[in-house]
C-alpha positions in Angstrom: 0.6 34.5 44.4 -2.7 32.3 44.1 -2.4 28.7 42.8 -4.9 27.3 40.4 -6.0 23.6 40.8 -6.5 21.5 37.5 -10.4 21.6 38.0 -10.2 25.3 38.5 -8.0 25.7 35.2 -10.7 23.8 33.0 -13.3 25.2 34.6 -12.0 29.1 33.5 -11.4 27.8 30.1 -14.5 26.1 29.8 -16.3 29.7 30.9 -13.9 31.6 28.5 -13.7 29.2 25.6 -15.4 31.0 22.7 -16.0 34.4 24.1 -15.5 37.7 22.7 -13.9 39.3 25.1 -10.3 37.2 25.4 -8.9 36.9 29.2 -9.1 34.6 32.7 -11.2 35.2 35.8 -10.3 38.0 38.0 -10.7 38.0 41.5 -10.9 40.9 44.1 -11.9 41.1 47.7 -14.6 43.8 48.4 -16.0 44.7 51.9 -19.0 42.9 52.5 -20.4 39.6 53.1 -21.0 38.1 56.3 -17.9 37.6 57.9 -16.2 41.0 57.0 -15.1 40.9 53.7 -16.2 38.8 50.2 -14.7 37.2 47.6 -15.6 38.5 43.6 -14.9 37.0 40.7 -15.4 38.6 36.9 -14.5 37.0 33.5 -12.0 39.5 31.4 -8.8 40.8 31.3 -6.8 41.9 33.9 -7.2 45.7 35.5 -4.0 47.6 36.1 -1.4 46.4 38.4 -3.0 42.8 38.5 -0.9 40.1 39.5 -1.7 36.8 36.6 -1.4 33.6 37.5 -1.1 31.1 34.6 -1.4 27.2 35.6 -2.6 24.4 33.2 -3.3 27.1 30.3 -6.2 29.3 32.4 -5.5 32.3 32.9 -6.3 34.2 36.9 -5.6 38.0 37.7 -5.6 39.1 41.1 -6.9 42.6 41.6 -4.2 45.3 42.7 -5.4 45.9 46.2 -6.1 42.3 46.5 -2.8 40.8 46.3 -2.1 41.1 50.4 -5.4 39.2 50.8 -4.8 36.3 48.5 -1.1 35.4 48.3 -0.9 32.0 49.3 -4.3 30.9 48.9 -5.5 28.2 46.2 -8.0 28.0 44.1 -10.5 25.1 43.3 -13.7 24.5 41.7 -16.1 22.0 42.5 -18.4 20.5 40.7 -20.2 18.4 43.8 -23.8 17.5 44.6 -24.1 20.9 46.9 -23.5 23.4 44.2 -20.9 23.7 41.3 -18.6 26.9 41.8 -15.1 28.1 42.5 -14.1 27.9 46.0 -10.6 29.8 47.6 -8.9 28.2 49.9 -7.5 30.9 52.0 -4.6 30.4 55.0 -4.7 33.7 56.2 -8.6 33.9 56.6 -9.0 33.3 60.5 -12.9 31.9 59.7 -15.2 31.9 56.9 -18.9 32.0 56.5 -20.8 28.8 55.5 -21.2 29.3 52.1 -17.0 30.5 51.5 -17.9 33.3 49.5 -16.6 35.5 52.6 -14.0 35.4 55.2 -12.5 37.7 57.9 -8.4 37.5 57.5 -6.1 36.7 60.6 -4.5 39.1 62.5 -0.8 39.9 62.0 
């Protein structure tokens, strides 16, 4: 299962305070990207057969066929002089790209 950090937590509410459509963030991994595969993220409610993670009142739904990829990892956003975003902090990725928006997962 993912963890949320207390930034990341008020940083989904903050995005989903006051919209329409109720729910969290979603997150999938998709091929792409340049180290292999990519990282998306999508404001709703969960798909079928999402995993939710619920931490400091945010909700996060991990995508089916995603679950494998992102058990363990951790979720964080940063607000920092380089860029505001969500980041993942992934221990099964064996190296990422420079921006962290992809990754390429360790062999098993």
């Amino acid at each position: 299962m993912i963890t949320l950090t207390e930034n990341a937590a008020k940083a989904i509410l903050d995005l989903t305070r006051g919209k329409s459509v109720p729910g969290g963030l979603r997150i999938s991994v998709e091929k792409g990207g340049c180290a292999g595969l990519q990282y998306a993220m999508e404001l709703g409610a969960p798909g079928e057969g999402d995993e939710t993670a619920a931490c400091f009142g945010a909700e996060v739904y991990v995508a089916a066929d995603s679950t494998a990829l992102l058990d363990g990892c951790t979720l964080d956003y940063d607000d920092g002089l380089a860029g505001a975003g969500f980041r993942i902090i992934n221990p099964k990725a064996a190296r990422s790209c420079g921006c962290g928006t992809s990754f390429e997962p360790a062999q098993p």
